[in-house]
C-alpha positions as CSV (number, residue, x, y, z in Angstrom):
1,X,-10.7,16.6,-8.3
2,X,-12.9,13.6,-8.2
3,X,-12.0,9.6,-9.2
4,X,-14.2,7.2,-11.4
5,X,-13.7,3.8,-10.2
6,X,-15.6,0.9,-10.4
7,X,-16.3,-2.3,-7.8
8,X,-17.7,-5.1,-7.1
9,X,-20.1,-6.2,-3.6
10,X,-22.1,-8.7,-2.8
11,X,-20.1,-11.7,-3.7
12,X,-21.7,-15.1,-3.2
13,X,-21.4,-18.6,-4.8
14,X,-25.0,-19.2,-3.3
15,X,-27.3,-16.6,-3.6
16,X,-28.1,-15.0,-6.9
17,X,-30.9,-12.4,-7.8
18,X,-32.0,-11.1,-11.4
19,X,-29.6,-8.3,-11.2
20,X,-26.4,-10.4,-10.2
21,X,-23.2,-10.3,-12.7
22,X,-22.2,-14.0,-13.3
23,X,-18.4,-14.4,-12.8
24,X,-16.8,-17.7,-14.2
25,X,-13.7,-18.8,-12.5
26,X,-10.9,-21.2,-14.0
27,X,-12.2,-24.3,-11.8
28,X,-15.5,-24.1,-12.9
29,X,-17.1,-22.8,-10.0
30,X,-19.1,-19.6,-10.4
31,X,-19.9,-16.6,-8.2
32,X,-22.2,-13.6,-8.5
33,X,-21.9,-10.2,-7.6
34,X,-22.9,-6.8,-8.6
35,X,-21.0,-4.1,-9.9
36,X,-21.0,-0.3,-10.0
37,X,-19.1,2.6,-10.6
38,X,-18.9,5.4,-7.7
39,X,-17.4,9.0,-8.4
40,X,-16.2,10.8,-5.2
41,X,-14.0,13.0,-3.9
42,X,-10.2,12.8,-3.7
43,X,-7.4,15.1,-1.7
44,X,-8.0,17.3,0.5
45,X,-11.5,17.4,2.7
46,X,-14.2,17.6,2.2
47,X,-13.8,14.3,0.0
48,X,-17.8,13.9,-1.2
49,X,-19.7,11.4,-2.6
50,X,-20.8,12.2,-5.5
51,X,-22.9,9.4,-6.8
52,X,-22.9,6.5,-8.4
53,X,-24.1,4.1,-11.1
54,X,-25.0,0.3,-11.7
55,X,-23.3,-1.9,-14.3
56,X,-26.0,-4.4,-15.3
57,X,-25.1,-7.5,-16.6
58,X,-23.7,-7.9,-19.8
59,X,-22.0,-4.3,-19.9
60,X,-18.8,-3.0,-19.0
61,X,-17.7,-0.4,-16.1
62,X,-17.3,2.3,-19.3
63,X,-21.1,2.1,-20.4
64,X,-22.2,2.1,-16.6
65,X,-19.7,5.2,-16.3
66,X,-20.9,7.0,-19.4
67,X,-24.1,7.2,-17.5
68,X,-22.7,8.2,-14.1
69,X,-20.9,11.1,-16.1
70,X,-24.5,12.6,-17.9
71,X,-25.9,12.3,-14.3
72,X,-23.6,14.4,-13.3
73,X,-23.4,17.0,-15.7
74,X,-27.3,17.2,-16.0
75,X,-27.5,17.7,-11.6
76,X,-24.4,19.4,-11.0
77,X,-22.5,20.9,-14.5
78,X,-19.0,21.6,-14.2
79,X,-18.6,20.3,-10.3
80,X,-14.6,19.4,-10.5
81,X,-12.0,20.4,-12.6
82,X,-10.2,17.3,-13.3
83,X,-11.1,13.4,-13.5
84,X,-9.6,10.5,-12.6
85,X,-9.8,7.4,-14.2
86,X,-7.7,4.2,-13.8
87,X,-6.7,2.2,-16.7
88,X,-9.9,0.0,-17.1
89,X,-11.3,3.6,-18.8
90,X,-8.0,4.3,-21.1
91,X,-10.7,3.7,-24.0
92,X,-10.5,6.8,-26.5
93,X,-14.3,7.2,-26.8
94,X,-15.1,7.2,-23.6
95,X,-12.3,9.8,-22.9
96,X,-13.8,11.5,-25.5
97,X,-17.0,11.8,-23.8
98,X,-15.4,12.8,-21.2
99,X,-14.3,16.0,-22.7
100,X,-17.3,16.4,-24.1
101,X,-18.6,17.2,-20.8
102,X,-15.7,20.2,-20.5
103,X,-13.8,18.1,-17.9
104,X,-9.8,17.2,-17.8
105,X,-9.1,13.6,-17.1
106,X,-5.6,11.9,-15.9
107,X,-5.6,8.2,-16.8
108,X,-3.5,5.6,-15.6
109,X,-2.1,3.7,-18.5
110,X,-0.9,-0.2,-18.1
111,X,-1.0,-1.5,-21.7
112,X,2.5,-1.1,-22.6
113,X,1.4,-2.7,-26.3
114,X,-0.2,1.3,-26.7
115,X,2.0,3.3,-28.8
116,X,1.8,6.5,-26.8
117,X,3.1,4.2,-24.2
118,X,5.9,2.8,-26.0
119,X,6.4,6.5,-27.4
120,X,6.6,8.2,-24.1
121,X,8.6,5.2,-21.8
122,X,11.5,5.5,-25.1
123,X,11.8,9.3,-24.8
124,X,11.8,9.6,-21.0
125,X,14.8,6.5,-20.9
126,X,16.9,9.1,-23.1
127,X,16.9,11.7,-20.6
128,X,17.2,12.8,-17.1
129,X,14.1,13.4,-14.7
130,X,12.3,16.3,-15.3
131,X,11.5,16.8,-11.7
132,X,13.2,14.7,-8.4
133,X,12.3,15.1,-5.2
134,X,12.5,13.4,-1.8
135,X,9.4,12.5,0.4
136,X,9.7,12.3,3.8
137,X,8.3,9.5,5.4
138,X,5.4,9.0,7.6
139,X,4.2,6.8,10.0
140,X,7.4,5.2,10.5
141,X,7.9,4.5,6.6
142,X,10.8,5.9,5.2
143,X,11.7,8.3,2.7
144,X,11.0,7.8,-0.7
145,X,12.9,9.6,-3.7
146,X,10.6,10.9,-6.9
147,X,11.6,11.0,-10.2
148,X,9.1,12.2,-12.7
149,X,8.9,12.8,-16.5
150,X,6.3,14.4,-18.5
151,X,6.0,15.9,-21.7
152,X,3.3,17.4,-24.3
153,X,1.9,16.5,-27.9
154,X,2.1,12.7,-28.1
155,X,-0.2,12.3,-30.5
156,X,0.8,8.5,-31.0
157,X,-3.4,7.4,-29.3
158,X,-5.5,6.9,-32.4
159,X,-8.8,8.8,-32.2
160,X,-7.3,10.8,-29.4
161,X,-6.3,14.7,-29.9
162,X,-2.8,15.2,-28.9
163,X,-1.8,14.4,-24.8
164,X,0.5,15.0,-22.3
165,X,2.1,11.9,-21.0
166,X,3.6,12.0,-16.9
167,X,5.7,9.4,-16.0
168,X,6.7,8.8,-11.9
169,X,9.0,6.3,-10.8
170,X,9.0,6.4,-7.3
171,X,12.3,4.9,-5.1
172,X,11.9,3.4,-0.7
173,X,15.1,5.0,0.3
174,X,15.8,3.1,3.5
175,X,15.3,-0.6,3.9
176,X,18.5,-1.1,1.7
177,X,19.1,-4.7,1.6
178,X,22.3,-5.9,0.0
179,X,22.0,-8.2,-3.2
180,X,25.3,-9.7,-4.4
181,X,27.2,-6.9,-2.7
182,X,25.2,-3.8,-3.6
183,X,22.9,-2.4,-2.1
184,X,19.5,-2.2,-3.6
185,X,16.8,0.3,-3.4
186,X,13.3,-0.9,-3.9
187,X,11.6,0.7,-6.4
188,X,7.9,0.9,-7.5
189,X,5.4,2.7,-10.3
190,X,7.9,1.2,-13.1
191,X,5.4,1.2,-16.5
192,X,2.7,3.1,-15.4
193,X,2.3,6.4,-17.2
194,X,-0.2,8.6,-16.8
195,X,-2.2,11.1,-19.8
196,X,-3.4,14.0,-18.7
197,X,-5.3,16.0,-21.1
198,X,-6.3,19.4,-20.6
C-alpha cells in the first residue's frame, strides 16, 4: 500500500524564484512556495519512498500526480496493490486514471454535497455497525471504540463505475466528561467516508 499526498515547502513572503507558486492571502499579503506530490510507503516497514513530482505553477496537485503515477508505472509497473488518496484527488478522471494503471485506490471523501456521500451516510444511519471493535490504547491514550459501515454498488459518482463506500466513526472511551448530567464520549471521523474501489 502506498499514499499520494501533496505539500507545500519553501514558504517565504521574501524570496521568490521562477518556479515559486504565488499564494494570495485574505490581507493582501502574498507568499510563495513550491508544491509537489510525493508517493511513499505506508504500514508496516519497510515504508519507501517512492518518488515524487513537482506541481508548477498554474496546475493543480491532480495534474502533478497524473505524472507521478506514469512515472511510476513506466519504472516500476504494478509496485503496490492499493492507493491512497485524500480527498483533494476524489476527482472521477483522475481516479479513472488511476485504474487505468491496474491499481485499487481508497479515497477519503469530505464533500458531503456528493451524492454517493449523501447515498451512503443515509443508508448506514438506518442500520447498525457492520463491524465494532475496541482499540486499546497506547502511549497512555485510552481506548477507543470502532464502529464501521461499508457496503458495495453505489453507483450514485457520475462518470465513476460502481464503488464500495466504508464508513468509520471512531469513539475516546475514557476522558468522559459530564455535560448537563451525562456523560459524553468524544467522538471523531463523523462525515468522512471512504471509496474503495477494487
Amino acid at each position: 500500500m502506498a499514499a499520494v499526498d501533496g505539500t507545500h515547502f519553501f514558504t517565504s513572503a521574501l524570496h521568490k524564484c521562477e518556479h515559486c507558486r504565488a499564494q494570495p492571502h485574505r490581507d493582501g499579503s502574498i507568499t510563495y512556495d513550491h508544491a509537489a506530490v510525493f508517493c511513499h510507503g505506508v504500514g508496516p516497514a519497510p515504508r519507501l519512498f517512492w518518488g515524487y513530482e513537482p506541481v508548477h505553477p498554474g496546475e493543480g496537485e491532480t495534474t502533478a500526480a497524473l505524472r507521478l503515477l506514469a512515472w511510476l508505472y513506466t519504472h516500476f509497473k504494478h509496485f503496490v496493490d492499493v492507493l491512497l488518496f485524500d480527498a483533494g484527488f476524489a476527482k472521477a478522471p483522475f481516479l479513472r486514471a488511476v485504474r487505468r494503471y491496474g491499481y485499487h485506490f481508497v479515497v477519503r471523501l469530505e464533500d458531503e454535497r456528493m451524492l454517493i456521500v449523501q447515498d451512503a451516510m443515509g443508508l448506514f444511519a438506518r442500520r447498525r455497525p457492520d463491524r465494532q471493535w475496541v482499540e486499546v490504547g497506547r502511549r497512555g491514550k485510552p481506548p477507543v471504540e470502532v464502529k464501521a459501515w461499508e457496503d458495495e454498488g453505489f453507483t450514485s459518482w457520475e462518470g465513476m463505475p460502481p464503488l464500495r463506500v466504508v464508513y468509520v466513526e471512531e469513539t475516546e472511551l475514557s476522558g468522559r466528561r459530564a455535560v448537563n448530567g451525562h456523560l459524553k464520549n468524544r467522538t471523531f471521523g463523523h462525515g468522512n467516508p471512504a471509496v474503495v474501489a477494487r
